[in-house]
C-alpha positions in Angstrom: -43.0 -47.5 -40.3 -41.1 -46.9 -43.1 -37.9 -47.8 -45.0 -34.6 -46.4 -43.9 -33.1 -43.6 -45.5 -29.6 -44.4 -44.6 -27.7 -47.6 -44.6 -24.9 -49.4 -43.1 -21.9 -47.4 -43.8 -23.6 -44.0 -45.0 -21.9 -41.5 -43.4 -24.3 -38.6 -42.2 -24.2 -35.5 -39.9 -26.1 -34.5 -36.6 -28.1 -31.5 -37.5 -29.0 -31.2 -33.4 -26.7 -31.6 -30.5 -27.5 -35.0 -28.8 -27.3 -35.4 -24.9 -27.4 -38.0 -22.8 -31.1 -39.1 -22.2 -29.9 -41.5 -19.7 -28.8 -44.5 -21.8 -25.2 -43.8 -22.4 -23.2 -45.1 -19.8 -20.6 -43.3 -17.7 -22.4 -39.6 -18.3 -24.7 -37.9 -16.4 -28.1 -37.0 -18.1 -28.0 -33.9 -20.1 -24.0 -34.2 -20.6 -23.3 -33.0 -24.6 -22.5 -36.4 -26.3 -22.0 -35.3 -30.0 -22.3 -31.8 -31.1 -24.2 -30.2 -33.9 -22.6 -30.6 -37.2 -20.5 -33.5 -36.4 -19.7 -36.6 -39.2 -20.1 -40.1 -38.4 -20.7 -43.8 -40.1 -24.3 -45.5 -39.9 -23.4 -48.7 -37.7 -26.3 -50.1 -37.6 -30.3 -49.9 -37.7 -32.9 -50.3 -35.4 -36.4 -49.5 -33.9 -37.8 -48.5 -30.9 -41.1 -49.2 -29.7 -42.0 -50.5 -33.0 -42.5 -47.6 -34.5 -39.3 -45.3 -34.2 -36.3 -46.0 -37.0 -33.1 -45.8 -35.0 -29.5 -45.4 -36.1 -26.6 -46.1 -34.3 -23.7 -43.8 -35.7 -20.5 -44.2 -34.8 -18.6 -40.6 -34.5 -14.6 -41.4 -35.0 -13.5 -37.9 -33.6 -15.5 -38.0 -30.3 -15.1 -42.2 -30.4 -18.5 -42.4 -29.4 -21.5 -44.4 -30.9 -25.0 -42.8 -30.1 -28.3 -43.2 -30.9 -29.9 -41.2 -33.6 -33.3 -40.5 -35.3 -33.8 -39.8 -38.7 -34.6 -36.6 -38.4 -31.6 -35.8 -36.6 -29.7 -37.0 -39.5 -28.6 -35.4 -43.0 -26.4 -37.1 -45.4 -22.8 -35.6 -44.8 -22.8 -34.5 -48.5 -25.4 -31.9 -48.2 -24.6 -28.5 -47.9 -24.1 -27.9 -43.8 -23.1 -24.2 -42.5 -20.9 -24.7 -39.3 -21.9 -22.3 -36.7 -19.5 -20.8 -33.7 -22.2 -21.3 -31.0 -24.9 -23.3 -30.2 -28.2 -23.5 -28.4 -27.3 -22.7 -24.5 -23.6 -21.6 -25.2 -22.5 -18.9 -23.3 -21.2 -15.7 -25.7 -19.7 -12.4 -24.8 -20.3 -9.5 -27.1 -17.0 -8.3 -28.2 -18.3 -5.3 -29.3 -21.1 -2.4 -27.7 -24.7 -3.7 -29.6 -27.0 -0.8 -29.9 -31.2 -1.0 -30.7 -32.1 2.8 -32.7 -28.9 4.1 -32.0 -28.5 3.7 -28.1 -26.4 1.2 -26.5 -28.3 -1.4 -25.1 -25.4 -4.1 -24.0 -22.3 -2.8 -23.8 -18.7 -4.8 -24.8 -18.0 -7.4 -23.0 -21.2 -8.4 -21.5 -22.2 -12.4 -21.4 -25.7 -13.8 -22.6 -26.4 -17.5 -23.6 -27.5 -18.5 -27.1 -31.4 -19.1 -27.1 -31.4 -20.1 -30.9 -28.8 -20.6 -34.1 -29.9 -18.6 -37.1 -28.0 -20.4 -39.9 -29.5 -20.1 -43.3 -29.6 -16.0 -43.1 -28.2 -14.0 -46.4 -25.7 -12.5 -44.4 -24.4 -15.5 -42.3 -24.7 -16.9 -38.9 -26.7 -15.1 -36.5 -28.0 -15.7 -33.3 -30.7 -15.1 -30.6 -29.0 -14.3 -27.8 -30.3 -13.2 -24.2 -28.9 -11.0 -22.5 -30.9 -10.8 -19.0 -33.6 -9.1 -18.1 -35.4 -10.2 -20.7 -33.3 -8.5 -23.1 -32.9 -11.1 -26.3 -31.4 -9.5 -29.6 -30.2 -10.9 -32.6 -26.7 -10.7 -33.2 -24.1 -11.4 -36.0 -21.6 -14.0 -35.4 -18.6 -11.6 -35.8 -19.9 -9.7 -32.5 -19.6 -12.5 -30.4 -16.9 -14.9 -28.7 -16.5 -17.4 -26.8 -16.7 -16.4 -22.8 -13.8 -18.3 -21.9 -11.3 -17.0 -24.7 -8.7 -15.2 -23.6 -8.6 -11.6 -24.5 -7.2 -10.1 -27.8 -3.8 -8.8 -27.3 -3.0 -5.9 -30.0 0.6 -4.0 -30.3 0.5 -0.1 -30.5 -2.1 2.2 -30.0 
């Protein structure tokens, strides 16, 4: 095993959502604990099974303290891009997508996030499917959230 890369008080970032494996109490398994991209303090660190580092992170915003591997961790200082979605969000396409010039989902229809595409020249992007079996990737700006209320525009 080897040294720690962060210390008590190092502030670092989740780089993956972290759910409830079962050993936070008060939360059903699989309940979102800390999303991706959040800040928090290195409380403490530890092992498990002798061969795992382990940090506990406290995240002020949420108020929670979790668990974290290393590898779920980045310094907060390093460059980060936020994202709008994440891995099994629900998104609407606010705008018809088309595949060679035909319409293939038309505005308005949901799909779920399958995968965040961050580091692309020209931004976020994202897998997103669709149904039947339809998965296309699709810019940011062509998606919203399913439960956001709908634009209201004056005039024609």
């Amino acid at each position: 095993m080897s040294l720690p890369l962060f210390e008590y008080g190092d502030e670092v970032r989740v780089v993956r959502n972290v759910r409830n494996d079962g050993t936070y109490p008060g939360m059903d398994t699989g309940t979102l604990l800390i999303r991706r991209g959040a800040v928090g303090c290195v409380y403490d660190v530890g092992t498990y099974l002798q061969d795992q580092l382990i940090y506990r992170v406290h995240f002020l915003e949420s108020g929670r303290t979790v668990g974290c591997r290393e590898e779920e961790l980045i310094a907060a200082a390093e460059p980060w891009v936020p994202s709008l979605f994440e891995f099994r969000d629900n998104v609407v396409a606010t705008r018809s997508l088309a595949l060679r010039g035909e319409v293939v989902v038309e505005m308005g229809r949901q799909g779920s996030v399958m995968k965040v595409l961050r580091d692309l020249p020209q931004g976020v992007q994202y897998h997103v499917h669709f149904g039947d079996g339809l998965v296309l990737q699709v810019p940011e700006q062509s998606l919203g959230a399913v439960d956001a209320p709908a634009e209201v525009t004056d005039g024609p």
